[in-house]
Structures are given as structure tokens and as C-alpha cells.
C-alpha positions in Angstrom: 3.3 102.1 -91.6 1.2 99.7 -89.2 -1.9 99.1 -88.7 -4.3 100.2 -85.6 -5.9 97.1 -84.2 -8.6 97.3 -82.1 -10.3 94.6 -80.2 -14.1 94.5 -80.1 -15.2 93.9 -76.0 -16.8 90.6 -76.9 -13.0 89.3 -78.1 -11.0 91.0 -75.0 -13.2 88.7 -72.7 -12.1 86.1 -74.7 -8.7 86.6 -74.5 -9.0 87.9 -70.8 -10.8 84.4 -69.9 -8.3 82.5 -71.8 -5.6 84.0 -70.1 -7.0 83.1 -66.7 -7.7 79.5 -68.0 -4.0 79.3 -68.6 -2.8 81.2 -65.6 -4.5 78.3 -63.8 -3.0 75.8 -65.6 0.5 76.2 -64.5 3.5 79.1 -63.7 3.9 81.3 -66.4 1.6 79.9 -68.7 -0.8 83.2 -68.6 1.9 85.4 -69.3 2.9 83.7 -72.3 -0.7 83.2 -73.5 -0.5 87.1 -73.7 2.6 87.3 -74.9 1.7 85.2 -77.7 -1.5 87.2 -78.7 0.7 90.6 -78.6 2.9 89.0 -81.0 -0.1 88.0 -83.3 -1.1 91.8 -82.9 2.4 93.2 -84.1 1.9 90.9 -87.2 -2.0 92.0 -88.2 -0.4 95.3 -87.2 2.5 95.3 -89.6 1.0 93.5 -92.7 -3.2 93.5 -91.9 -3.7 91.9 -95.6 -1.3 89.0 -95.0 -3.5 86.9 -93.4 -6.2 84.5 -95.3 -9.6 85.6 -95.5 -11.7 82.8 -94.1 -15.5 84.2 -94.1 -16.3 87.3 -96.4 -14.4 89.8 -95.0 -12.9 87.5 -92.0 -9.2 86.9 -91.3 -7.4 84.4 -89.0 -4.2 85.0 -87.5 -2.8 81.9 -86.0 -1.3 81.2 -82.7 2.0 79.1 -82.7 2.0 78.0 -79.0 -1.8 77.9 -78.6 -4.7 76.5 -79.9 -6.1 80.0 -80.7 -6.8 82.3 -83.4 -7.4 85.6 -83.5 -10.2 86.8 -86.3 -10.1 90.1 -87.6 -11.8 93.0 -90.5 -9.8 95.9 -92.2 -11.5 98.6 -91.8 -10.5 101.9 -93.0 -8.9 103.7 -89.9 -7.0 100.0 -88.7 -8.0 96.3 -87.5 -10.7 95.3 -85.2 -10.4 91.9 -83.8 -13.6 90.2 -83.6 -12.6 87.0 -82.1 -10.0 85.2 -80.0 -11.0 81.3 -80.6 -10.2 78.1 -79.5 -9.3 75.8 -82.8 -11.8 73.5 -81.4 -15.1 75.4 -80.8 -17.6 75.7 -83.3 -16.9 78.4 -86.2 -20.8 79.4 -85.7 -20.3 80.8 -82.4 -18.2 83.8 -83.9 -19.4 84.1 -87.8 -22.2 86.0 -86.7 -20.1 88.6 -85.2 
């Protein structure tokens, strides 16, 4: 059984704004930004505990072909994804979330 993961509106600019960074960047490179996080989804999706807890209830799902994370909270009805951050921006910014 998998997982419902939600994304909270704060992270889907995140990803939305990293996307068009990428898309900028060079041919393709936005496409497989998404790609990438929709891979990371299936995975919180198929095994949401398999990731490390970071921050009390926190969990980071790496990217393998970006700099990015996504962070995450079970919660009883599925995922919510409360982040999409850059490995070099300060933690701070999103622990409050």
C-alpha cells in the first residue's frame, strides 16, 4: 500500500521556482528537475518511514541529480511535504514550518 503525499503550497512554489531556475539553465534541465522530484515522491510514497528523521518529526528525502531535498511529516491519512530545499540554504528557513 502507498502512501498519499501531499505538498503544502509554501513547498509547491518551491519546487515550481526551482523548476523554472533549471528550465533556464539549459534544454531539458526543468523536465528532469521534475522528473526527479516525482521519483522522490514514488519513494516517500512507497516506504514513508524509510527516510531519516532529521528534526522531530522531519524527514529528508534526497535528490540524486540535484542539490535538493524534499522534507516531509507522516501524518495519519499520507505524507505532506513541507519543503523542497536547496542543500545549501539555511536549515532555519524551513524548521519553522
Amino acid at each position: 500500500m502507498t502512501a498519499n503525499v501531499r505538498f503544502l503550497t509554501v513547498a509547491r512554489r518551491e519546487v515550481v521556482d526551482a523548476h523554472a531556475w533549471y528550465a533556464a539553465r539549459g534544454s531539458g534541465l526543468g523536465a528532469r528537475f521534475l522528473d526527479e522530484v516525482d521519483r522522490v515522491v514514488g519513494l516517500i510514497a512507497a516506504n514513508p518511514d524509510g527516510f531519516p528523521v532529521l528534526h522531530r518529526d522531519l524527514r529528508r528525502a534526497r535528490m540524486r541529480r540535484f542539490p535538493y531535498s524534499l522534507f516531509y511529516r507522516l501524518a495519519p491519512d499520507g505524507c505532506f511535504v513541507v519543503a523542497c530545499f536547496h542543500a545549501r540554504r539555511d536549515p532555519a528557513h524551513w524548521e519553522v514550518r
